[in-house]
N, C-alpha and C positions, 0 to 999 in steps of 0.2 A: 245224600249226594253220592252221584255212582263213582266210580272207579273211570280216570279218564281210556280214552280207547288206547292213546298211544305211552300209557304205561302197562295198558295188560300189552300189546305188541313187543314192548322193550322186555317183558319178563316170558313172554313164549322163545322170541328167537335170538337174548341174550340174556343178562341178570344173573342172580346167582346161581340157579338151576344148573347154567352153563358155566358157569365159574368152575361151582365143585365138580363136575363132566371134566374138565377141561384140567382141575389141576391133579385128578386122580387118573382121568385117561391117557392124555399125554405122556405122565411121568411111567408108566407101565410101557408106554411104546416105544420111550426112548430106554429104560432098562432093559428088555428086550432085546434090541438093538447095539447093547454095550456100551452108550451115552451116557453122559453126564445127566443125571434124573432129576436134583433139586432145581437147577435152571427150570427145567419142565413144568416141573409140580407148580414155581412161581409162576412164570408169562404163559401157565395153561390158564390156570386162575384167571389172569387179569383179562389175558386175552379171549376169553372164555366171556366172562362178563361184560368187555366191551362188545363182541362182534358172533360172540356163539359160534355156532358149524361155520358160518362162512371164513373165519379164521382157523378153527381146530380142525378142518378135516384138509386144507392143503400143509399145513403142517404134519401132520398124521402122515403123508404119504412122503413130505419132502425131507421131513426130519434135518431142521438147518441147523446150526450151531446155535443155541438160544440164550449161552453164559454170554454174549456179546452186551454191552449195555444199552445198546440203542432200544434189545426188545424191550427189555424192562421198563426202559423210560419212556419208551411208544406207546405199549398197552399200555404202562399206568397212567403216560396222560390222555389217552383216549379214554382211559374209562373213569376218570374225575371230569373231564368233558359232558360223559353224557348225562353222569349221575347230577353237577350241574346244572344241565338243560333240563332233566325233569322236574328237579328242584325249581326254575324259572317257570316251569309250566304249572306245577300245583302250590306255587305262591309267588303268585307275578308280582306282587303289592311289596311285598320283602324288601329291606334297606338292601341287603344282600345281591339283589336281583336290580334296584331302583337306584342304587348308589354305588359306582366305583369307590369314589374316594371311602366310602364307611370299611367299604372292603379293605382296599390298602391300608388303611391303619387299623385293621384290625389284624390284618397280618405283619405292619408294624410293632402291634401290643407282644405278638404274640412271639415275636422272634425276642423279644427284649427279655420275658420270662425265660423263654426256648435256650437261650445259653446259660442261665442261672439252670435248668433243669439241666443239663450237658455237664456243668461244674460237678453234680450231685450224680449223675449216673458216673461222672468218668473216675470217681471214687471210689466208687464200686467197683469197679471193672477194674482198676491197677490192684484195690485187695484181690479180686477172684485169679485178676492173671498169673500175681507172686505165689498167693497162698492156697490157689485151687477151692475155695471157699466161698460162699454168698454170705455177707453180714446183714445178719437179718435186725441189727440194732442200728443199721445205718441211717433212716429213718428218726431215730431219734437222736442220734449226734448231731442232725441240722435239727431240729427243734432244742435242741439245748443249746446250740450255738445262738439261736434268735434271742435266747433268753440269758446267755450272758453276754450278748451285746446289750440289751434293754437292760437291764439291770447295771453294766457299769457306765453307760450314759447316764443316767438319771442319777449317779453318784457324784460323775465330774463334772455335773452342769450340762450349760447350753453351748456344746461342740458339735462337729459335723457328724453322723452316723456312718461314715466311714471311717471313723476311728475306732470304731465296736468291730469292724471285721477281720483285723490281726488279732485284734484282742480274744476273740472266740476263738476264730481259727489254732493259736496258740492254744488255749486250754484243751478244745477239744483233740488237739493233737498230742500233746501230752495223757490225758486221760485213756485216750484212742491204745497209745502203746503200752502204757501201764496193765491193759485190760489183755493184749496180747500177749507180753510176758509173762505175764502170771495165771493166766487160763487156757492163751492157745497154743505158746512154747509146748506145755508136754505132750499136745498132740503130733506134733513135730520131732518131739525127741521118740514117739514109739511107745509113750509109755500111758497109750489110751486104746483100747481093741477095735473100736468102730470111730475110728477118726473121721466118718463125713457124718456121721449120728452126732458125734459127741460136741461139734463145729455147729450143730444147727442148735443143739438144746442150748450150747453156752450164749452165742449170739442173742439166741429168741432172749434168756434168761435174760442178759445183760440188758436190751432193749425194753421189756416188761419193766426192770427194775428202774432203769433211769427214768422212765416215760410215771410210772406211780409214784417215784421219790419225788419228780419236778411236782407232778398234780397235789401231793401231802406239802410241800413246801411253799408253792408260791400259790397254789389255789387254782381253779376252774375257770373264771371269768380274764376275758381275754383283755390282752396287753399290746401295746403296739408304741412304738419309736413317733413321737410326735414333729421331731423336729426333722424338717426335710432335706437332703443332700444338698439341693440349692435352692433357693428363693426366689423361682420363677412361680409362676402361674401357670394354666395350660398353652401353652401357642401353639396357633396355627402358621401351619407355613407352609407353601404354596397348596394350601385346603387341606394339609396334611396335619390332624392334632398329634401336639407332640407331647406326653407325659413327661414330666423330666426325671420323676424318684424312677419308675420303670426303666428307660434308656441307663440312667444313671448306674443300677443295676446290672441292665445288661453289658455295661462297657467294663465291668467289675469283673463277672463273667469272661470276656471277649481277654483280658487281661491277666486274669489267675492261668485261662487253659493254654494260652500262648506261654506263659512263661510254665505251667508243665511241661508242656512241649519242648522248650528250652532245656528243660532240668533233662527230662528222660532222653536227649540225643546230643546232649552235648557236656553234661555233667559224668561225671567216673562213678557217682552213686548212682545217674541215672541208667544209664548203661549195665549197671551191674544191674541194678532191677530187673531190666530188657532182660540180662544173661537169664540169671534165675527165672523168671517166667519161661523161658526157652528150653532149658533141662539144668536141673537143680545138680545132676552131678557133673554136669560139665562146667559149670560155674566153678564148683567147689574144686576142682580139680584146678583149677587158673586162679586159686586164691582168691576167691569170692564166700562170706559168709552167709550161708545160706539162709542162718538162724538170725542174720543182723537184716537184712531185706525183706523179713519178712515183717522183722517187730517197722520195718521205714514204713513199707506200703501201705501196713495198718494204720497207722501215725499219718500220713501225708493222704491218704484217703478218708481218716475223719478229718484228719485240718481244712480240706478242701469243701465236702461238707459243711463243717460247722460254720465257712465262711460264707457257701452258700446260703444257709438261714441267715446267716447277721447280716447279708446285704437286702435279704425281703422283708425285715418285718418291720422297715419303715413305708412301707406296701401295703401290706395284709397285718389282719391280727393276730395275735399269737396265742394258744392257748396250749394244752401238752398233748394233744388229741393230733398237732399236726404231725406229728411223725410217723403217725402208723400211714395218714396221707403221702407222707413225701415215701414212705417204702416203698409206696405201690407207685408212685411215678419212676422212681430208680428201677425200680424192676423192667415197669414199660419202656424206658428210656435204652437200657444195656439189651433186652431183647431185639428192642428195635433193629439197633446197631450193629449186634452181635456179641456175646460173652469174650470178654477179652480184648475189644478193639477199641483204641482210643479216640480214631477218627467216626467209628460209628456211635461211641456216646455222643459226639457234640454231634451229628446228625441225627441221631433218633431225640437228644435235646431238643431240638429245634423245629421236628417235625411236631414232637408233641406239643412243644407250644402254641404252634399254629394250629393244629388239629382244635385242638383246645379254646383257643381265642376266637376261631369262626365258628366253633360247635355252638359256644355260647352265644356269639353275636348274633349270627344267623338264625338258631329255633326260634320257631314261627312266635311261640311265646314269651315275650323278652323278660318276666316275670320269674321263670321255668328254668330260662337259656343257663343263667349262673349257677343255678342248682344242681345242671347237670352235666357241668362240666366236668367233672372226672368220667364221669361216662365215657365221653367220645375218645378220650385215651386209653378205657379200657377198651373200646369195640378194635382196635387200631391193633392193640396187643393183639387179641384172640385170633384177627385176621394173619398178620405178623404169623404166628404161630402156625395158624393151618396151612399159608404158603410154602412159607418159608422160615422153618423152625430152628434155625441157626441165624439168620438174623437178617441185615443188611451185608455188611461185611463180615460176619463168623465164618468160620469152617466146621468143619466136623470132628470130631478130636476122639 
């Protein structure tokens, strides 16, 4: 079967050819010119892929303001539009293409995860803003959270499995600061010579060790919370299937990052955090300890974590394997959004969810689709990256 006519047209006078044209040309003409280049580099890309030359060369001559957000959200939904349409053209048959409602709730499913993953990056991201650091054992503080929710349900009986997610949360919070005081404090105090070397080996070390001590302990074969948040079935409602442990989930989610939110603008620790991520000596200078915000953000960024595994893994199965998984969505999640930004973890959450939920639902092989679903959130990264390498909302630092 050949190649249809009107996808080789879409990849001569747009596609990614013109993408990369667009987000490496532009960004040189607006540098040139003394403009703001990262804007460029991004809506050259996009705009580049949606529309090729007939977009990039009156730009080229008009050079408009293009940090405005209208361009960004213009070319990027023109250019999910057409990729779309090809997608409807080389598989008309598709639920995706033949079914609205499969669609909407499949970007229902996918925003329900989408804030559980927001919980887990925005963890990340309060450690990296306090302490200038990536915890590369983050990863596995939500897989040990899942595993001591499962383990002290199945201790207390037949109770709700939202009782397992303070109860994680707490341990891993505790653990979380115990592990910073005592290995990442002297990096802080000056008395380690390559303090962003000696942050990634302790991290990697700690994550290694927790992720083989759980596997020597509770074993290989997976685990999962049997008993459901509520005792509904699936409903439909108005054609809409509604999972309930997923939603369930997600309201978990929607409810931890709001009351982050709460802590970090309205609290005198939250605040303080704010200060110290902002400059550490002008903190300390206004009587802020510098050494105590940093053991919180550690602590409140695995609690948040460990709470995100205890509210999925009456969801999904649990084995020790899922941490090195959840690293690599934290990573894609805080890229997304930007290193350091709070409101772009729950955004780049939420994108991956959905990325995620129709990557699966959608390939042509529904067999396939679930198998490859981390895939489409890393394609999503590496794009992320080559636009725009600071994020959604990052800066440059």
């Amino acid at each position: 079967m050949g190649v249809h006519p009107f996808v080789i047209c879409w990849l001569i006078f747009a596609g990614p050819l013109w993408a990369a044209i667009g987000a490496g040309w532009l960004s040189r003409v607006y540098h040139r010119k003394g403009l703001e280049r990262a804007s460029a580099r991004f809506v050259g890309g996009l705009g580049g892929g949606a529309f090729g030359p007939v977009f990039l060369v009156p730009v080229h001559f008009l050079t408009p303001d293009l940090r405005k957000w209208q361009w960004k959200a213009g070319t990027g939904a023109a250019l999910v539009l057409e990729l779309f349409l090809l997608f409807a053209l080389l598989q008309p048959q598709n639920l995706c293409v033949t079914n609205a409602n499969y669609v909407v709730n499949q970007i229902l499913n996918g925003l329900s995860i989408g804030f559980i993953y927001a919980l887990m990056g925005v963890g990340l991201t309060l450690i990296y803003s306090v302490q200038g650091i990536v915890n590369f054992a983050h990863g596995q503080f939500y897989m040990l959270g899942g595993y001591i929710s499962y383990y002290f349900l199945n201790s207390v009986g037949d109770v709700n499995p939202l009782l397992g997610i303070p109860i994680a949360g707490l341990f891993t919070a505790i653990l979380g600061g115990l592990f910073e005081r005592l290995f990442l404090r002297p990096m802080h105090l000056g008395r380690v010579e390559r303090p962003s070397e000696y942050a990634i080996l302790m991290t990697f070390g700690f994550g290694f060790l927790l992720e083989y001590t759980t596997l020597g302990v509770v074993g290989p074969f997976p685990k999962m919370v049997t008993q459901p948040y509520v005792n509904l079935p699936r409903l439909e409602i108005f054609h809409f299937l509604i999972l309930p442990n997923r939603w369930v989930a997600g309201c978990v989610g929607v409810v931890l990052f709001l009351a982050l939110i709460y802590f970090l603008y309205r609290t005198w620790w939250g605040k303080a955090l704010r200060a110290v991520s902002m400059n550490k000596m002008a903190a300390s200078i206004a009587g802020i300890n510098p050494l105590s915000m940093n053991t919180a953000a550690f602590s409140i960024g695995t609690l948040l974590v460990g709470m995100a595994g205890a509210a999925l893994i009456p969801i999904f199965s649990w084995v020790p394997g899922v941490g090195a998984k959840a690293s690599t969505r934290c990573y894609v999640v805080t890229v997304l959004g930007g290193l350091g930004s709070v409101p772009g973890a729950l955004l780049g959450g939420l994108i991956l969810g959905v990325v995620e939920a129709l990557g699966a639902g959608c390939y042509p092989d529904p067999t396939k689709g679930a198998a490859y679903r981390d895939v489409f959130g890393l394609i999503v990264f590496a794009l992320v990256l080559l636009l725009k390498p600071t994020g959604l909302f990052g800066r440059k630092v």
